[in-house]
MARLUMFI-11806 format. One line per field, with one value per residue (C-alpha): residue number from 1; residue in three letters; chain; x, y, z negated. Coordinates in Angstrom, 1 decimal, decimal comma. Each point is the difference from the previous one (the first is absolute). Layout:
% MARLUMFI-11806
k <- [NUM/...]
r <- [Ala/...]
c <- [A/...]
c1 <- [X/...]
c2 <- [Y/...]
c3 <- [Z/...]
END
This chain:
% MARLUMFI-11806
k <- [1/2/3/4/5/6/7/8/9/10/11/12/13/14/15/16/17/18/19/20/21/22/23/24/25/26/27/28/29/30/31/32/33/34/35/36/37/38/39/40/41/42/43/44/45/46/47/48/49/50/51/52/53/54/55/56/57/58/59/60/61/62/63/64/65/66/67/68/69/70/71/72/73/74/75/76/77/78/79/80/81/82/83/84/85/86/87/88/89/90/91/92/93/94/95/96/97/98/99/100/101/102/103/104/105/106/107/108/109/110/111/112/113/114/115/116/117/118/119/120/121/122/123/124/125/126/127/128/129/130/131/132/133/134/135/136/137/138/139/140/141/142/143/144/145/146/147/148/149/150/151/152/153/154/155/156/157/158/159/160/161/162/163/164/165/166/167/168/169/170/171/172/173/174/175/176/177/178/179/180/181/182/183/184/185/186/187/188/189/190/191/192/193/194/195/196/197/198/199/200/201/202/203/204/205/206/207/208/209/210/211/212/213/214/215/216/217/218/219/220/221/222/223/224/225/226/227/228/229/230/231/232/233/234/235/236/237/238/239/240/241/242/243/244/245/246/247/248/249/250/251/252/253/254/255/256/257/258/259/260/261/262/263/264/265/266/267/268/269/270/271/272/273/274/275/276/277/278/279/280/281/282/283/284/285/286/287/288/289/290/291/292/293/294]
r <- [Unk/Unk/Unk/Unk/Unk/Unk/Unk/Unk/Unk/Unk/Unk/Unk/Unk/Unk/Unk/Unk/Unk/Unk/Unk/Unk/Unk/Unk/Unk/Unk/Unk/Unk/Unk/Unk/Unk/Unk/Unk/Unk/Unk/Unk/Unk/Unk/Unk/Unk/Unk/Unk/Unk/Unk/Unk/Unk/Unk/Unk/Unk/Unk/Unk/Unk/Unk/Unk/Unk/Unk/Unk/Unk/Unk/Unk/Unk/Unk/Unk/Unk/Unk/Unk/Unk/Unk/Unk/Unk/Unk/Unk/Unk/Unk/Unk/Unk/Unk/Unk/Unk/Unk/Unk/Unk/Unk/Unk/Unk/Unk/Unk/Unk/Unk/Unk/Unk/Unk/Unk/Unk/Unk/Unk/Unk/Unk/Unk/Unk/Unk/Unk/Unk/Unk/Unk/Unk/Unk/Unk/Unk/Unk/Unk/Unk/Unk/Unk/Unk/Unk/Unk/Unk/Unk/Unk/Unk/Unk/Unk/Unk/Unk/Unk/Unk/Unk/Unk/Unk/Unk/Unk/Unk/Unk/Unk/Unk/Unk/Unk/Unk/Unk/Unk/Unk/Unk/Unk/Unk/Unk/Unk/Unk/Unk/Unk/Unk/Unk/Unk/Unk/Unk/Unk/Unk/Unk/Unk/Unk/Unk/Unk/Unk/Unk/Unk/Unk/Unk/Unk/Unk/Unk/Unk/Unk/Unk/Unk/Unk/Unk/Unk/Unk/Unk/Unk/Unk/Unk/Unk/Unk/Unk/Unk/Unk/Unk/Unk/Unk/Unk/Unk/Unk/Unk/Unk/Unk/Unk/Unk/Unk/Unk/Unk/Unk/Unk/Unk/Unk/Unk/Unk/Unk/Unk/Unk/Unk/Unk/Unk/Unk/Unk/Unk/Unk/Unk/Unk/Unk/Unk/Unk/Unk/Unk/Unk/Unk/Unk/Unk/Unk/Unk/Unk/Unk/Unk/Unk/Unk/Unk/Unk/Unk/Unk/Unk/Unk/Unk/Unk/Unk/Unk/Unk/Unk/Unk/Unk/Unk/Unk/Unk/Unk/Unk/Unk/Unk/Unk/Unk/Unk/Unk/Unk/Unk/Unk/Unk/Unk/Unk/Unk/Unk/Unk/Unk/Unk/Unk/Unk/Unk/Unk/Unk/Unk/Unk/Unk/Unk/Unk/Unk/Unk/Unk/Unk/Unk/Unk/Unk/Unk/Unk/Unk/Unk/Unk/Unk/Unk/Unk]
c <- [A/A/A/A/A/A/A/A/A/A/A/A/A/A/A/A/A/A/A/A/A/A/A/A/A/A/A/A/A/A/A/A/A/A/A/A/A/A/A/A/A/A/A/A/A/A/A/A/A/A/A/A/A/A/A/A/A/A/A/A/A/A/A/A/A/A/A/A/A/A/A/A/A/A/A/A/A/A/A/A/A/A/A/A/A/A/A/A/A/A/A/A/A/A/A/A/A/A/A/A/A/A/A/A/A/A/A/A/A/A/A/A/A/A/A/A/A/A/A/A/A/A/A/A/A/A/A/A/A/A/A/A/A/A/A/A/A/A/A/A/A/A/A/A/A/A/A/A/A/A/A/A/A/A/A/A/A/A/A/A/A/A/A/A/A/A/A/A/A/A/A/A/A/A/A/A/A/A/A/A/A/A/A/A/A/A/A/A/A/A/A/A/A/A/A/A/A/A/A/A/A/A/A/A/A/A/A/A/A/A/A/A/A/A/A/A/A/A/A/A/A/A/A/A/A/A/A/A/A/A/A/A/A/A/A/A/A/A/A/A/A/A/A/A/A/A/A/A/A/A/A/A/A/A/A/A/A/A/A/A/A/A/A/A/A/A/A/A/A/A/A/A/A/A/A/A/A/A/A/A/A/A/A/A/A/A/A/A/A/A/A/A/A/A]
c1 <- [0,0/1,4/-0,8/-0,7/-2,5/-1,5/-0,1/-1,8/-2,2/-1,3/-0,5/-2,4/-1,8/-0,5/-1,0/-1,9/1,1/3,4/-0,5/0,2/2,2/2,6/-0,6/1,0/3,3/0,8/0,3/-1,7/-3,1/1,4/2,9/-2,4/-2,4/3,3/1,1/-3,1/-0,5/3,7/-1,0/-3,1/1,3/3,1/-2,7/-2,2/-3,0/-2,2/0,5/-2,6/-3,5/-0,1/-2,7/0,0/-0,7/2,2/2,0/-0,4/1,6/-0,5/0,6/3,2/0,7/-1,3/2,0/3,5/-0,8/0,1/3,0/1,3/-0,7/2,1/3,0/-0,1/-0,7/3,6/1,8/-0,1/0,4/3,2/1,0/-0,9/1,8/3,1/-0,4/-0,1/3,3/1,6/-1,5/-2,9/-3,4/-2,0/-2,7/-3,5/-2,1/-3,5/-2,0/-4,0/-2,4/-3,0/-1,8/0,4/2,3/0,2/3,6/1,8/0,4/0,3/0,4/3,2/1,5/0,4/1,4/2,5/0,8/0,4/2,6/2,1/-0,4/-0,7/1,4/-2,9/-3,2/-3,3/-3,1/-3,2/-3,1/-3,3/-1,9/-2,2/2,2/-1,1/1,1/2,9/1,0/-0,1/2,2/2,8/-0,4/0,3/2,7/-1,2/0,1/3,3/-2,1/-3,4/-1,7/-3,4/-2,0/-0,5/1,3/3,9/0,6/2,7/0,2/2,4/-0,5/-1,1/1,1/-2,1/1,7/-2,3/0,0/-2,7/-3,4/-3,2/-3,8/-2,5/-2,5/-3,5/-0,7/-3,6/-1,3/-0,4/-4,3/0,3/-1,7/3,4/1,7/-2,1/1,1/3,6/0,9/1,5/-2,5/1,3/-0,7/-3,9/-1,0/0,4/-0,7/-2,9/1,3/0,5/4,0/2,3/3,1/2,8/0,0/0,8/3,8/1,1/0,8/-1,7/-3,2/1,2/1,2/-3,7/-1,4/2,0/-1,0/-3,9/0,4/2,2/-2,9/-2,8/-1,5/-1,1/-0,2/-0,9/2,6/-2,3/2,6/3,3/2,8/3,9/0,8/0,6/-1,9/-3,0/-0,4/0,1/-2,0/-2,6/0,2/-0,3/-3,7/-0,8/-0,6/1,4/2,6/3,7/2,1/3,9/3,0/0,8/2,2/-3,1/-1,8/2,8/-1,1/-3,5/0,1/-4,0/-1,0/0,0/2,0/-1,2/2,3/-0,6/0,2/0,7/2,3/3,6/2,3/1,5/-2,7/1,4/3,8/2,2/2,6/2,9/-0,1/3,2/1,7/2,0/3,0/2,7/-2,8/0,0/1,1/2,9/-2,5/-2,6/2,6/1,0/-3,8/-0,7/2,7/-0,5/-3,5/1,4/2,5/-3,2/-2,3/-2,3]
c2 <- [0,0/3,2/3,9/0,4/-2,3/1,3/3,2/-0,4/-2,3/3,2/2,0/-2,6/-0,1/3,7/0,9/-3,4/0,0/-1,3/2,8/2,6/-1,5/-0,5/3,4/1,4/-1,9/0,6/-3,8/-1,8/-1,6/-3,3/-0,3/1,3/-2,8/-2,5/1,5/-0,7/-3,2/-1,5/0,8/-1,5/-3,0/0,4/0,4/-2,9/1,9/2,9/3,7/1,3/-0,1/1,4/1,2/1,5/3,5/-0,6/-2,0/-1,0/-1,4/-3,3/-1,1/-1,4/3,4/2,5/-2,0/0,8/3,8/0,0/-1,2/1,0/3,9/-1,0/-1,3/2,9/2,5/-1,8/0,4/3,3/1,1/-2,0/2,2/2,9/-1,0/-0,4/3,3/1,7/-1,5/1,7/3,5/0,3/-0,5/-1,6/-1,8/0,1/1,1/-0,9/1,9/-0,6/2,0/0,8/3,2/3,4/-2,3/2,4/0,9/-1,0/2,7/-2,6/2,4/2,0/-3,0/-1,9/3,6/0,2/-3,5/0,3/2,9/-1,9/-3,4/1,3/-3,9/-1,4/-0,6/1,2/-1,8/0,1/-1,2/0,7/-2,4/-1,0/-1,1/-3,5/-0,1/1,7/-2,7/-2,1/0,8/1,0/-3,4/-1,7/2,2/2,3/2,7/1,5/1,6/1,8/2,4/-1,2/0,2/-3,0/-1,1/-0,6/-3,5/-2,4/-3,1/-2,3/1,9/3,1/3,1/3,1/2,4/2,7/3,9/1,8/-0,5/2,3/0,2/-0,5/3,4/0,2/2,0/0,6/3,5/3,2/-0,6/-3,5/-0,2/-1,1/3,2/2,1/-1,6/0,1/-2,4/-3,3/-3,0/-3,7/-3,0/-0,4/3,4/0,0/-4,2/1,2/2,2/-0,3/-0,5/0,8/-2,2/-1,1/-3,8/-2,8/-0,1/3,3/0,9/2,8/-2,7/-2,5/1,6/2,1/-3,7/-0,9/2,8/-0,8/-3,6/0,2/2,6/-2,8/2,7/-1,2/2,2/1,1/0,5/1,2/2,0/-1,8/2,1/-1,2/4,0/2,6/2,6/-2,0/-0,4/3,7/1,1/-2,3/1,6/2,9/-0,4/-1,5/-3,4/-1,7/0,2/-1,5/-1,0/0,9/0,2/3,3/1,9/-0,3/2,9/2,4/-1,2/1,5/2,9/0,4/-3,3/-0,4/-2,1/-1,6/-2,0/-3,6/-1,3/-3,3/-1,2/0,5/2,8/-1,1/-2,3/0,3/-1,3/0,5/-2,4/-0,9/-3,2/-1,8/-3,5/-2,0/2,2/-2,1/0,0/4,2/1,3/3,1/2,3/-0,9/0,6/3,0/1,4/-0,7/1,8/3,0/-0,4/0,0/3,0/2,1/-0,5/-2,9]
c3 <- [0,0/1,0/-0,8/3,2/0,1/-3,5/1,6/3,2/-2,3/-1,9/2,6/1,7/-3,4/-0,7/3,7/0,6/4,2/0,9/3,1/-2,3/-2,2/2,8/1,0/-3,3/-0,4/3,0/1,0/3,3/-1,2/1,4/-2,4/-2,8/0,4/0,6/-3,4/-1,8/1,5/-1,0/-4,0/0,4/0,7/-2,8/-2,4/1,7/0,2/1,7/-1,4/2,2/1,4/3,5/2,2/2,7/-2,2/-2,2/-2,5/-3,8/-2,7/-1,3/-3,5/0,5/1,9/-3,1/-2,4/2,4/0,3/-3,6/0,1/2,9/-1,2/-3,2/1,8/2,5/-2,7/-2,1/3,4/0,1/-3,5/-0,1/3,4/-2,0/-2,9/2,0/1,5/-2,9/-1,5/2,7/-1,2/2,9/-0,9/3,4/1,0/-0,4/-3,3/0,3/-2,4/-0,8/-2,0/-0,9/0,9/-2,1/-2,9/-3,1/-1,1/3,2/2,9/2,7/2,9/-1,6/-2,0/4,1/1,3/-2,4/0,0/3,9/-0,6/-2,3/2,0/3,6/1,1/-1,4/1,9/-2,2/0,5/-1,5/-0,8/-2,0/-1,3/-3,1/-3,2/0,5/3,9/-1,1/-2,8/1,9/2,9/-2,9/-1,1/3,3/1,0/3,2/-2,5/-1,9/-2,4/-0,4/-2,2/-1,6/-2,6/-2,6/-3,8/0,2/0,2/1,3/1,8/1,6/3,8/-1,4/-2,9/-0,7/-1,3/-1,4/1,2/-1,6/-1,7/0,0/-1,1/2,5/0,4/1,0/3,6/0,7/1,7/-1,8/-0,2/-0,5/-3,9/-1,7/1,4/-2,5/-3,3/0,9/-2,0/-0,9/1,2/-0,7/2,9/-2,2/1,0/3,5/1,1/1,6/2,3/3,9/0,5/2,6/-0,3/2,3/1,2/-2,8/1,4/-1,1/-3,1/-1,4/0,4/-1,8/-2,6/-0,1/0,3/-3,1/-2,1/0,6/-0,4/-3,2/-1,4/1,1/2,6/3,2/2,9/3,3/2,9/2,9/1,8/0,8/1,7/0,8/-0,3/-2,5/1,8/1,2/-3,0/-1,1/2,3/-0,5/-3,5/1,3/1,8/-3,7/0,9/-3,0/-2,5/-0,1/-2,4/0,9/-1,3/-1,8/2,6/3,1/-2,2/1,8/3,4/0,3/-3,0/1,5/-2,0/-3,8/-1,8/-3,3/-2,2/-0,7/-3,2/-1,4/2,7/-1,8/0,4/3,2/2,1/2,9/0,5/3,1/-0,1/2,6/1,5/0,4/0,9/-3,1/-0,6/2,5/2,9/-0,3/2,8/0,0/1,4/-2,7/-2,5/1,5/0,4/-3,8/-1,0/1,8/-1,5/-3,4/0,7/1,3/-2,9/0,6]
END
């Protein structure tokens, strides 16, 4: 089995066509398929389904892209590694987070990692915390910024950033907005929601809150954007509950503190591999992250 092989392998799998597989790694589509066909038969048995629309993976070929990611993901980190004993930093970070993370300027922590490592190759990706665990754990992802309790495992580390309480956001007429104060998950079951879907964090660490206070509620509204969400808040179709820094993003809402959900609710964590699977560049990005104040 080569890393050739394992590479031409994933690409089938993640753009399910050898045409445009081939296409992308620049190979003929004729030594693709020979490629793929040789490690089929090393490993005695079919890694795809193929149609004439395209291809998919069978259960022998989901349990190789595990895998196959892994060894990829060690092969490069030992490149890197390498690399950066001889004083350069190179190579690729791949960074994943999740939308508007509290505590972590994503945007000018890459730019001034890309000054002081212009060799390396940024990319990105935003995602839910769950979709993002899980592609640090697999290893297609160097690192990613989510929200969730700290906790270790033997593919993943979280290393915790910064904690906040979560805030009500309803419109200025909605009935809460009058009182102005403090309502608890019992005062407000009954109201219409707005919330982001189950993947991202800020709802399931709202879900969390209710389900730890017994309160069952109502999502009727479900948006995979900050500011859908806000301005569905804005024509007063429900309420939201958010972490405490999106009451800066629409200063036309009212925010109402939540009690009873602990000082710091909502956690955003760093998501890393076991310390001698880290990457350089990971290890170089948290510690610019700690020199700027995380």
């Amino acid at each position: 089995m080569e890393l050739r092989q394992l590479r031409h392998f994933l690409a089938v799998a993640e753009d399910q066509h050898f045409t445009r597989a081939a296409e992308r790694l620049m190979v003929s589509q004729s030594g693709l398929s020979a490629s793929i066909r040789a490690l089929e038969r090393e490993l005695q048995t079919p890694l795809f389904v193929r149609t004439t629309r395209r291809v998919t993976l069978t259960e022998a070929g989901r349990a190789l892209r595990v895998e196959a990611e892994r060894v990829l993901a060690q092969v490069r980190a030992a490149h890197e590694a390498v690399a950066a004993v001889q004083g350069v930093l190179r190579g690729t970070l791949a960074l994943g987070t999740e939308q508007c993370i509290a505590g972590v300027p994503v945007a000018g922590l890459l730019a001034a990692f890309r000054r002081r490592h212009p060799d390396v190759e940024v990319r990105l990706r935003q995602a839910g915390s769950a979709a993002l665990t899980e592609e640090v754990a697999a290893g297609r992802l160097d690192l990613a910024f989510a929200v969730g309790t700290p906790a270790d495992t033997e593919q993943l580390r979280s290393v915790r950033l910064t904690g906040e309480p979560m805030t009500v956001l309803c419109h200025p007429s909605h009935p809460l907005a009058a009182t102005g104060a403090a309502v608890t998950p019992q005062d407000v079951g009954g109201e219409v929601f707005v919330d982001f879907h189950p993947d991202w964090g800020p709802r399931r660490t709202t879900d969390a809150v209710f389900a730890a206070a017994g309160v069952r509620r109502t999502v009727a509204l479900e948006v995979n954007d900050v500011h859908s969400l806000l301005d569905l808040l804005d024509e007063d179709l429900g309420i939201a509950v958010v972490p405490h820094h999106f009451r800066h993003k629409r200063p036309s809402l009212t925010a109402l503190p939540l009690k009873g959900t602990g000082e710091a609710a909502y956690e955003t964590v760093a998501l890393l591999p076991p310390p001698e699977a880290t990457s350089p560049a990971a290890r170089a990005l948290m510690a610019l992250l700690e020199t700027r104040g995380a």
